[in-house]
C-alpha positions as CSV (number, residue, x, y, z in Angstrom):
1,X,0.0,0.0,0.0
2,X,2.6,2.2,0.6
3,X,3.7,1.7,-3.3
4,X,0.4,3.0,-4.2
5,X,-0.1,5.9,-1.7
6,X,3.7,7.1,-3.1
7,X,2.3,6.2,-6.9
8,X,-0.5,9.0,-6.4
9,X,1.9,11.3,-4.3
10,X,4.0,11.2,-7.7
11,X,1.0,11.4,-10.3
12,X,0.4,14.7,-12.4
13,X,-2.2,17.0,-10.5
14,X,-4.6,19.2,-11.9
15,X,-3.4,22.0,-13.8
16,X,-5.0,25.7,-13.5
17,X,-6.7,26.4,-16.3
18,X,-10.0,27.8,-15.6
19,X,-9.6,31.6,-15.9
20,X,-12.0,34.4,-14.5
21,X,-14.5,34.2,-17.3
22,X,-14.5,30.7,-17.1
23,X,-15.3,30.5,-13.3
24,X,-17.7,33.3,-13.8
25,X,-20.2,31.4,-16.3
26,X,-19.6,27.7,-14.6
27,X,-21.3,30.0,-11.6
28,X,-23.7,31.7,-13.8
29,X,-24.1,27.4,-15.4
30,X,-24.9,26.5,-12.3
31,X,-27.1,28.7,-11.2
32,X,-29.2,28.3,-14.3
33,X,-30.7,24.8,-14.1
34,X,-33.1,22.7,-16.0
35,X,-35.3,23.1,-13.6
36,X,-35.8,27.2,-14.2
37,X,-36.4,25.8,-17.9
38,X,-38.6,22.2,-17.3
39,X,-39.4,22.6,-14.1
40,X,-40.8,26.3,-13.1
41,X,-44.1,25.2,-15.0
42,X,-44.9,23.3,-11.9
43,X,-43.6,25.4,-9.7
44,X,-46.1,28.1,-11.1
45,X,-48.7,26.4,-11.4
46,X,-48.1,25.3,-7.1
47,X,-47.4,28.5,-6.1
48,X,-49.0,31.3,-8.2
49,X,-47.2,34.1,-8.2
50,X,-45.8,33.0,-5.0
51,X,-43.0,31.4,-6.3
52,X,-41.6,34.4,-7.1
53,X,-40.8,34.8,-3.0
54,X,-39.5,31.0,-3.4
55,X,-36.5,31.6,-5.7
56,X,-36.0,34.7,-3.6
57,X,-35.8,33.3,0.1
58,X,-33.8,30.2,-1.9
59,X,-31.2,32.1,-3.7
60,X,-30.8,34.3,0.1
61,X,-30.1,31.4,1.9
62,X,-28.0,29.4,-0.6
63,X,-25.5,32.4,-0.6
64,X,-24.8,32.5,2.5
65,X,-23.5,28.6,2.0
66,X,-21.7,30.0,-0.6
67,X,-19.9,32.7,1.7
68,X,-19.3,29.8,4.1
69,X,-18.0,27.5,1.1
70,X,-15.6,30.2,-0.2
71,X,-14.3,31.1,3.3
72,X,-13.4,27.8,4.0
73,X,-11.3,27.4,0.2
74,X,-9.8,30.4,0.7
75,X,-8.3,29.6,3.8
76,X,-6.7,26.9,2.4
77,X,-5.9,26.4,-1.2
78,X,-4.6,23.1,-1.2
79,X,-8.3,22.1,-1.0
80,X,-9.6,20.6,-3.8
81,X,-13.2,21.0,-3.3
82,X,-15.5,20.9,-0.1
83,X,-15.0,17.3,0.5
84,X,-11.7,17.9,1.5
85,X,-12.3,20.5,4.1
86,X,-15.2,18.3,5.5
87,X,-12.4,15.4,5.7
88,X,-9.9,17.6,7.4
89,X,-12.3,19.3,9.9
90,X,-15.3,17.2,10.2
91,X,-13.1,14.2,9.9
92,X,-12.8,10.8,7.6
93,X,-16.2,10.3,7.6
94,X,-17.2,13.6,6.5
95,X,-15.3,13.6,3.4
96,X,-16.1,10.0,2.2
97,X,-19.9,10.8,2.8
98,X,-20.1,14.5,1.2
99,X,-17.5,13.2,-1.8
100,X,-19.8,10.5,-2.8
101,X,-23.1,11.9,-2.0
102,X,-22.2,14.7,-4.1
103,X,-20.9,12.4,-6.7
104,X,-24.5,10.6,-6.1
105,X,-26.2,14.1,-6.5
106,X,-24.9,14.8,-9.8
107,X,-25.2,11.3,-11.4
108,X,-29.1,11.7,-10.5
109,X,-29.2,15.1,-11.9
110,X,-27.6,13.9,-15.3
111,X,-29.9,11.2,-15.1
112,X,-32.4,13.6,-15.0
113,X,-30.9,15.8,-17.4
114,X,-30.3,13.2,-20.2
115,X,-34.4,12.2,-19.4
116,X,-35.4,16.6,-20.0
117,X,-33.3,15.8,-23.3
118,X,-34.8,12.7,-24.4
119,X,-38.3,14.7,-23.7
120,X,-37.9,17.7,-25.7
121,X,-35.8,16.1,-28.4
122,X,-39.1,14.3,-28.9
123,X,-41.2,17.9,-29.4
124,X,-38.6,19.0,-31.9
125,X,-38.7,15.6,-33.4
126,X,-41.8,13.4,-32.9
127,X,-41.2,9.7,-33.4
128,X,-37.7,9.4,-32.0
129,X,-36.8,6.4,-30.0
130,X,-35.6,7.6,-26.7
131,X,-32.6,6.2,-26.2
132,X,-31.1,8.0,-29.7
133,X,-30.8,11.6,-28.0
134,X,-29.7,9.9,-24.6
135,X,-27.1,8.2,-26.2
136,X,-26.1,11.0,-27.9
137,X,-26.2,13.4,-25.3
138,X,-24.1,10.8,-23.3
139,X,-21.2,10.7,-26.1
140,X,-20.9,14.5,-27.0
141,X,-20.3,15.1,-23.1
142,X,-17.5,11.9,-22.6
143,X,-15.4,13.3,-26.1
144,X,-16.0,17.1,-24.5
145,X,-14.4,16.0,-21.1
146,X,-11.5,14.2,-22.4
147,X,-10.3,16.6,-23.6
148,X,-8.4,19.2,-21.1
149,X,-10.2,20.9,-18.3
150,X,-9.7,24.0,-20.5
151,X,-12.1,22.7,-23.3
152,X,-14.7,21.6,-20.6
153,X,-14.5,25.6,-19.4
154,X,-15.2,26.6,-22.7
155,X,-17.7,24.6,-23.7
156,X,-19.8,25.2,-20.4
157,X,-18.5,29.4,-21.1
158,X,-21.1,29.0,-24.7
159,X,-23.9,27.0,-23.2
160,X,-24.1,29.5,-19.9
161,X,-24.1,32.3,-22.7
162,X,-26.9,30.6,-24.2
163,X,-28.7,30.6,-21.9
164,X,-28.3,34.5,-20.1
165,X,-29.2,35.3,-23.8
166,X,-32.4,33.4,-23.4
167,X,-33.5,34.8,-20.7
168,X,-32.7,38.2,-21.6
169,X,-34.2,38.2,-25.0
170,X,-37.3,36.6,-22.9
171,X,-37.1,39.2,-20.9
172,X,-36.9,42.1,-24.0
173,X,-39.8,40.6,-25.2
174,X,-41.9,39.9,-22.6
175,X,-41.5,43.9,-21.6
176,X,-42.3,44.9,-25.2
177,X,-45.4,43.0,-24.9
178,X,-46.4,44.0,-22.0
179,X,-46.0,47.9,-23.0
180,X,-47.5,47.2,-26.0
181,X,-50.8,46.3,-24.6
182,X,-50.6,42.7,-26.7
183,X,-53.6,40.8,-26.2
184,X,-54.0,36.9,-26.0
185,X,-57.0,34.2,-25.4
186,X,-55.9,34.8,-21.4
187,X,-56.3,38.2,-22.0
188,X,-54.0,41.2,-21.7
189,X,-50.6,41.3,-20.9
190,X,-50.1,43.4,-18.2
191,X,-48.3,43.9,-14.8
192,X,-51.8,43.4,-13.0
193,X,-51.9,39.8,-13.8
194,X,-49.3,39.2,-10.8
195,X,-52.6,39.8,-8.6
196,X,-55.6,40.0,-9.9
197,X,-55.7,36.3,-10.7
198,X,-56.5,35.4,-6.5
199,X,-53.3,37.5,-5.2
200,X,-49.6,36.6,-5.1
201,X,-50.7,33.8,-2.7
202,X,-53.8,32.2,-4.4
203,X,-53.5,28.6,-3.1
204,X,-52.6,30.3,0.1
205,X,-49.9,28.9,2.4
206,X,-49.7,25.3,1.4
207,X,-49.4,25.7,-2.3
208,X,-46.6,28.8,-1.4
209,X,-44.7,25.8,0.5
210,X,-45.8,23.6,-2.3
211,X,-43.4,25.9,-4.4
212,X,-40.2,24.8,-2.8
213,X,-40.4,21.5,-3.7
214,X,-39.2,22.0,-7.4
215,X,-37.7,25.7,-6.9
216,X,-35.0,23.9,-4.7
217,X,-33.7,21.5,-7.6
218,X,-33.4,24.7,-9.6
219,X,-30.6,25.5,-7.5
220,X,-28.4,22.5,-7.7
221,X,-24.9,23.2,-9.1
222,X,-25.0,26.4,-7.5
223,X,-22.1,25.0,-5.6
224,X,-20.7,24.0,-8.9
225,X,-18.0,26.7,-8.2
226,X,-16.6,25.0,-5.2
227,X,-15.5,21.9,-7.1
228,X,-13.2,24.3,-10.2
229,X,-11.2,25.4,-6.9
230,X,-8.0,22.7,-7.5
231,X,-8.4,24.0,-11.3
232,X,-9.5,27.7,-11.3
233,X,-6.8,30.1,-12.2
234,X,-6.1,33.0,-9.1
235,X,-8.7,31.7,-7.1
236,X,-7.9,34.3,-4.2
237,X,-9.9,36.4,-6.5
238,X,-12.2,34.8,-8.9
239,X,-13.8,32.7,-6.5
240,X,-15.1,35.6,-4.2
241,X,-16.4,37.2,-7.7
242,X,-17.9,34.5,-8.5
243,X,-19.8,33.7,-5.1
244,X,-20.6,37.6,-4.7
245,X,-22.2,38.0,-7.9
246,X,-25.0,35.1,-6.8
247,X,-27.4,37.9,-5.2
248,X,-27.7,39.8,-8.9
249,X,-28.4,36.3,-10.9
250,X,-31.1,35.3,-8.4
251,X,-32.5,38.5,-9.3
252,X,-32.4,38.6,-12.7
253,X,-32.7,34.7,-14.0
254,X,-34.9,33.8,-11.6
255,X,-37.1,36.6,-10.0
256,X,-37.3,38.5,-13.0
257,X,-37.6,35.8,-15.9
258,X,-40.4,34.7,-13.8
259,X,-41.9,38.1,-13.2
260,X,-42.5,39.0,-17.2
261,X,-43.9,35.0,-17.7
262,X,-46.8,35.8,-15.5
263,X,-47.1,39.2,-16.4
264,X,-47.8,38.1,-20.1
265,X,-49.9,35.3,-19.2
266,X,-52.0,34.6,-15.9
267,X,-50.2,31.9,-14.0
268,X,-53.6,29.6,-14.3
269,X,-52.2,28.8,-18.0
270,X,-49.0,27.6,-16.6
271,X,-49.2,23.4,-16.3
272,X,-46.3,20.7,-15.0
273,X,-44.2,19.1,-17.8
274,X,-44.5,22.2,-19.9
275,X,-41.6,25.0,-20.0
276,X,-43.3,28.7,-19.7
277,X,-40.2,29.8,-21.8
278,X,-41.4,28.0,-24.9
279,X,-44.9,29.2,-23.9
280,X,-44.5,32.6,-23.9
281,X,-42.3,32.8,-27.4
282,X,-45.1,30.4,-29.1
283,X,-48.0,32.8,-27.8
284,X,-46.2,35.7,-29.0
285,X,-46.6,34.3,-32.6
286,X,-43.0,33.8,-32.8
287,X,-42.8,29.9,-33.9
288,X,-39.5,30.0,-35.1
289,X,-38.0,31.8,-31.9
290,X,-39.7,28.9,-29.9
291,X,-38.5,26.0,-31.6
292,X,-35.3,28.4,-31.1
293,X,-35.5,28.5,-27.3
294,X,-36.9,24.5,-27.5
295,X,-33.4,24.0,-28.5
296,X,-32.1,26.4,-25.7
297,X,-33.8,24.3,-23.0
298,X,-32.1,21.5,-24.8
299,X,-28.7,23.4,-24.6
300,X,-29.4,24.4,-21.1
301,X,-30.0,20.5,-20.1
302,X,-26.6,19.6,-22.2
303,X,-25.0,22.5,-19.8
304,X,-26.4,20.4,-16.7
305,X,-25.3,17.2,-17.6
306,X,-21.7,18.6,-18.9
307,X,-21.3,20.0,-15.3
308,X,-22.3,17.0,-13.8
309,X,-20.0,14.9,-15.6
310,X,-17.4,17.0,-15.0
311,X,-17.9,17.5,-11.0
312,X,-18.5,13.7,-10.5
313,X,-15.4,12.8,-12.1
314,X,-13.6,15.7,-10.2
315,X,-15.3,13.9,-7.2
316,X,-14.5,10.7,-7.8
317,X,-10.6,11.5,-8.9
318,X,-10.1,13.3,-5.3
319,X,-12.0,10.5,-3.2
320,X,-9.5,7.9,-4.9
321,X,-6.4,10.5,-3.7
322,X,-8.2,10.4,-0.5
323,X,-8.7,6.1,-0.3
324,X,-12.3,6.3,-0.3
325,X,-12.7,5.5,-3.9
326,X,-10.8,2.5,-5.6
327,X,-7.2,3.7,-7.0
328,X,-7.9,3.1,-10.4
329,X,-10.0,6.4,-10.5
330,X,-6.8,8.5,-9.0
331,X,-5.2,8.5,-12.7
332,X,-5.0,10.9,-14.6
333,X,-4.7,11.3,-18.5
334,X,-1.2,12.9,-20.6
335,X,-3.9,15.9,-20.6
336,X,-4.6,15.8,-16.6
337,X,-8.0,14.7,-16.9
338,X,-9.4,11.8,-14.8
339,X,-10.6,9.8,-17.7
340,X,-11.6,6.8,-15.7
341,X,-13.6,8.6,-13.3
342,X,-15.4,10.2,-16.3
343,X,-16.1,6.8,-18.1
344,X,-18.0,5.6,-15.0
345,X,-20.0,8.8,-14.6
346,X,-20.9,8.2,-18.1
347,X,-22.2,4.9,-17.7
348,X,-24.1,5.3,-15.1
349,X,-25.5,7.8,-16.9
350,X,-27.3,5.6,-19.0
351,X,-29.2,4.5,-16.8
352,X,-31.5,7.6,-17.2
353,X,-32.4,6.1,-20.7
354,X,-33.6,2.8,-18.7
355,X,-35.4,4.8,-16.5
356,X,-37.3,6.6,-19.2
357,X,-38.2,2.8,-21.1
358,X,-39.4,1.3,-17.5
359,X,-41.9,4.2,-16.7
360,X,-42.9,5.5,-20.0
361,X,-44.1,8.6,-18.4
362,X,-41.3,11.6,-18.2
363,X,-42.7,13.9,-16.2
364,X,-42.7,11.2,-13.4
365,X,-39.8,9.9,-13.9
366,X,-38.1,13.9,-13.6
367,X,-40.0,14.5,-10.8
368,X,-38.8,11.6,-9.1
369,X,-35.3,11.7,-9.6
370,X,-34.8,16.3,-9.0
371,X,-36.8,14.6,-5.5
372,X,-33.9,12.4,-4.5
373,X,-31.1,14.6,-5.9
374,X,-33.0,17.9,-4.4
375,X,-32.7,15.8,-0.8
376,X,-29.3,15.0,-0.8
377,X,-27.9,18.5,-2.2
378,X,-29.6,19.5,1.1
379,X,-27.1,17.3,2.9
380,X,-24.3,18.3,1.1
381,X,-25.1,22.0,1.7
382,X,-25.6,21.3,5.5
383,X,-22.3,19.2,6.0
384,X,-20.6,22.8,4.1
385,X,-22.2,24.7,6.8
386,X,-21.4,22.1,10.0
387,X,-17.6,22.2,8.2
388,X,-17.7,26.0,8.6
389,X,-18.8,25.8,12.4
390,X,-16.0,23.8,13.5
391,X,-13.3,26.0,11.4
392,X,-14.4,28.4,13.8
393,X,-13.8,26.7,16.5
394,X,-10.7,24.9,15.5
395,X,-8.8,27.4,13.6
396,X,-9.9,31.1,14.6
397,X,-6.8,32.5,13.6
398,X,-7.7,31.5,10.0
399,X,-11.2,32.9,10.8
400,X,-9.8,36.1,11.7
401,X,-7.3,36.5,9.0
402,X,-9.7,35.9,6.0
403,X,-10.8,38.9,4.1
404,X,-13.8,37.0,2.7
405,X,-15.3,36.2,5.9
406,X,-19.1,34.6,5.8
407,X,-21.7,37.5,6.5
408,X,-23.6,36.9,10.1
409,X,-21.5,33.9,11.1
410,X,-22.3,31.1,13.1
411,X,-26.0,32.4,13.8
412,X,-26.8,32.7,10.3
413,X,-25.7,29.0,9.9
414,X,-28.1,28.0,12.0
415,X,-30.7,30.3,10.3
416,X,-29.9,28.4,6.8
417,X,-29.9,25.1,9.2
418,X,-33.8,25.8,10.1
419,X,-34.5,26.7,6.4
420,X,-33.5,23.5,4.8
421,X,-35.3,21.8,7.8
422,X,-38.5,23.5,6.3
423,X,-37.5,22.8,3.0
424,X,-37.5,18.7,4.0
425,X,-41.1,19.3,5.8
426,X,-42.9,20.7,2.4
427,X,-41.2,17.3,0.6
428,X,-43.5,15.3,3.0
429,X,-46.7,17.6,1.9
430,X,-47.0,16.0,-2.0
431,X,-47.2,12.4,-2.3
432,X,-44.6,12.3,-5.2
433,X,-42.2,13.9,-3.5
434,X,-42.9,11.9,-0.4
435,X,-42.0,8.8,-1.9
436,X,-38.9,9.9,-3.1
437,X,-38.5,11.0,0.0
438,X,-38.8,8.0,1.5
439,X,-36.2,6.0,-1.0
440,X,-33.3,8.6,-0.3
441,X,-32.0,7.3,3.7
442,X,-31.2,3.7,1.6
443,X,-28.5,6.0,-0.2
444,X,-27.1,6.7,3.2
445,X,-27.6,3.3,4.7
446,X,-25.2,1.8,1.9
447,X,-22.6,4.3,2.3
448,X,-23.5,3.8,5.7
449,X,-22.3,-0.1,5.4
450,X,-19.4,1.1,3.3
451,X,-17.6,3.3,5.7
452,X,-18.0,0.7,8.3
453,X,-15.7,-1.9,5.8
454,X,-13.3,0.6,4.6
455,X,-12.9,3.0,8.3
456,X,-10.9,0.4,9.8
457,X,-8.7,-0.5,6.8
458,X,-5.1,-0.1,7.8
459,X,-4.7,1.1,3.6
460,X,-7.2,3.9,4.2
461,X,-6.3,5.1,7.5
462,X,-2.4,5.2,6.4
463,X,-3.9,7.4,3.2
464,X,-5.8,9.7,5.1
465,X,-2.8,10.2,7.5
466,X,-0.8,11.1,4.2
467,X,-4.0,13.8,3.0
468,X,-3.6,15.6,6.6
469,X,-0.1,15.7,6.4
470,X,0.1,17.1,3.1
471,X,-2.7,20.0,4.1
472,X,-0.5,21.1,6.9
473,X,2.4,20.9,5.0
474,X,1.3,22.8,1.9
475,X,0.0,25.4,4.5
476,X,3.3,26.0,6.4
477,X,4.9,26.4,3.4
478,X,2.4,29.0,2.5
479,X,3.0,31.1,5.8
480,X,6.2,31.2,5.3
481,X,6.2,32.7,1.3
482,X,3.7,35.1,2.6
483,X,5.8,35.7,5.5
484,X,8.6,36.7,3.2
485,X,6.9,38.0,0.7
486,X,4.9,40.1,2.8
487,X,1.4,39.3,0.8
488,X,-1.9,38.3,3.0
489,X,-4.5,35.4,1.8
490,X,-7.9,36.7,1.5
């Protein structure tokens, strides 16, 4: 074992090759998800105009565990991603449970992504078999992660762009409609259809709560930006860029996307399974721009599934480094890309395509699996914040030093704390999501089994020795450059 443990010590790393605008768009990437595009038809139709208060108190709350998450990088930027700071202050157990429910997280939201694909590859071409886009999908994103990490920033640089550009055209012309008094079947299209269709809470509190149900998997990958850290160019400052700039894109993809939708059209037209975008471009008689933004909502799904594939295999490389994850997936490629960490993202990945033959229906099935990956972002987001409670009590110095220090500290932690408890309780309010509810804890219970075989492996405990060593010794070294140097880490 020792052979091995020297073998990765010796292997290439990852290279920095992410640069600002690159980090700025996988943010921007992330915090545009499939389900703004699929999913925000339910959401609408749940809430009212409600759910424009849902993406807001989400998008608050999920900042601040951004502020946490970038905090705790920055104070260390040997770190690869938040697994390893949950290993090295949480402990062993921490990291091997946030490093593969996160890698769990993401293979479920490519599953879900490649199942959004397969759905409206069918509206822009009725009669095709499933599996073809799946497939597809699936081979387009291995070829684009093989290559270097560069060509993965690139590529998710154009789909982000894609999809800001949606929005805001959306936005253009959902304004120009609305000033220029267009008229529809559901009547005018008008500011006053934000209320006078019941109020902003029409279904009244349950169907507000019923909101947050969906809204919450339109977040996932917001955290997207924690896992470029080992590969982001200058992270002292891109990183706290990126994270700061959260507050504006809530506003303007979210709240105000969402705004002009039910400003042109009462939210009683909205219905589940149908994207509002494509909606609103179709009843503006523009039936080429919506077969245009039917293939933007495609894009935007790619986008997911490329991020996922990427992060999981990110994961899944620094879980091996770690001994938590078989060595095989430590390697990395002549162009520092874990490729066998990618291949097994990528098979699994097919299983969406199953998925989609053994229920038939694919609204279900999406529903079903954004449940189970919504749940266990929760958990991942929650171990960021318990990581970021015991940094402060382990290593105020850092705490102190940091010029990108969380906003409220430890008492807003336990305000996000009581927030994602609520968010769990409305899951238990709709029998769908109840169910998939219910199936999530066997995740936990097998990695439960798992840690229990590997914790007491002499191999993994000699590994993790070697991963705490390193941290402290990459960090001493740091003092003393900055020491001499005279320059002060964020």
């Amino acid at each position: 074992m020792k052979t091995q443990t020297e073998n990765l010590a010796q292997a290439p790393h990852l290279e920095r090759q992410l640069s600002n605008r690159h980090i700025q768009l996988i943010a921007i990437g992330g915090a545009i998800g499939t389900g703004l595009f699929m999913g925000s038809g339910k959401t609408i139709s749940a809430a009212g105009p409600s759910v424009i208060f849902v993406y807001m108190i989400i998008g608050f709350m999920l900042f601040f565990v951004m502020r946490a998450m970038g905090e705790l990088l920055l104070s260390n930027l040997h770190y690869k991603s938040f697994s390893d700071f949950a290993a090295d202050l949480l402990g062993p157990w921490a990291g091997f449970f946030t490093g593969w429910t996160y890698w769990f997280c993401w293979v479920i939201t490519g599953i879900a992504d490649v199942i959004a694909i397969a759905g409206y590859s069918q509206e822009l071409w009725p009669g095709l078999p499933l599996w073809i886009p799946g497939l597809v999908t699936i081979a387009i994103l291995l070829l684009l992660n093989l290559a270097t990490v560069r060509a993965f920033g690139e590529t998710e640089f154009w789909f982000a762009l894609i999809k800001i550009i949606a929005i805001a055209a959306l936005i253009v012309v959902g304004l120009f409609m609305i000033f220029s008094g267009f008229q529809s079947d559901a009547g005018p299209a008008t500011f006053t259809n934000l209320w006078s269709h019941g109020g902003f809470f029409p279904n009244e509190f349950m169907g507000f709560v019923a909101g947050f149900q969906i809204a919450v998997f339109a977040f996932v990958g917001i955290e997207l930006v924690g896992t470029t850290a080992a590969e982001a160019k200058d992270p002292e400052k891109n990183l706290p860029r990126a994270i700061n700039s959260i507050p504006i894109r809530v506003l303007l993809f979210y709240v105000g996307a969402l705004i002009i939708l039910m400003s042109v059209t009462p939210w009683t037209q909205f219905q589940a399974g149908h994207s509002p975008f494509i909606a609103m471009f179709s009843l503006a008689g523009l039936g080429a721009a919506a077969t245009v933004v039917n293939l933007v909502v495609l894009s935007s799904a790619m986008s997911s599934a490329n991020s996922g594939i990427y992060s999981t295999s990110r994961m899944v490389y620094g879980l091996a480094q770690e001994g938590d994850a078989p060595a095989v997936f430590g390697a990395l490629s002549r162009r520092k890309v874990p490729q066998n960490a990618l291949f097994l993202s990528c098979v699994l990945l097919l299983s969406g395509v199953v998925l989609m033959y053994a229920g038939q229906d694919i609204g279900k099935a999406f529903d079903m699996v954004t449940t189970v990956s919504a749940v266990c972002f929760v958990f991942v987001w929650s171990i960021i914040l318990a990581s970021y409670i015991a940094f402060r009590k382990r290593r105020p110095h850092l705490h102190e030093a940091s010029k990108f220090k969380m906003p409220g500290g430890i008492p807003m932690v336990w305000v996000v704390f009581a927030f994602f408890a609520f968010v769990l309780w409305t899951l238990t309010t709709q029998p769908d999501t109840l169910t998939a509810l219910l199936v999530t804890p066997v995740w936990f219970i097998l990695l439960g089994i798992a840690w229990l075989v590997l914790r007491r492996r002499p191999a993994h405990l000699a590994r993790y020795a070697t991963f705490q060593a390193e941290l402290a010794t990459e960090l001493a070294q740091d003092r003393e450059q900055e020491a001499t140097t005279g320059r002060q880490r964020p």
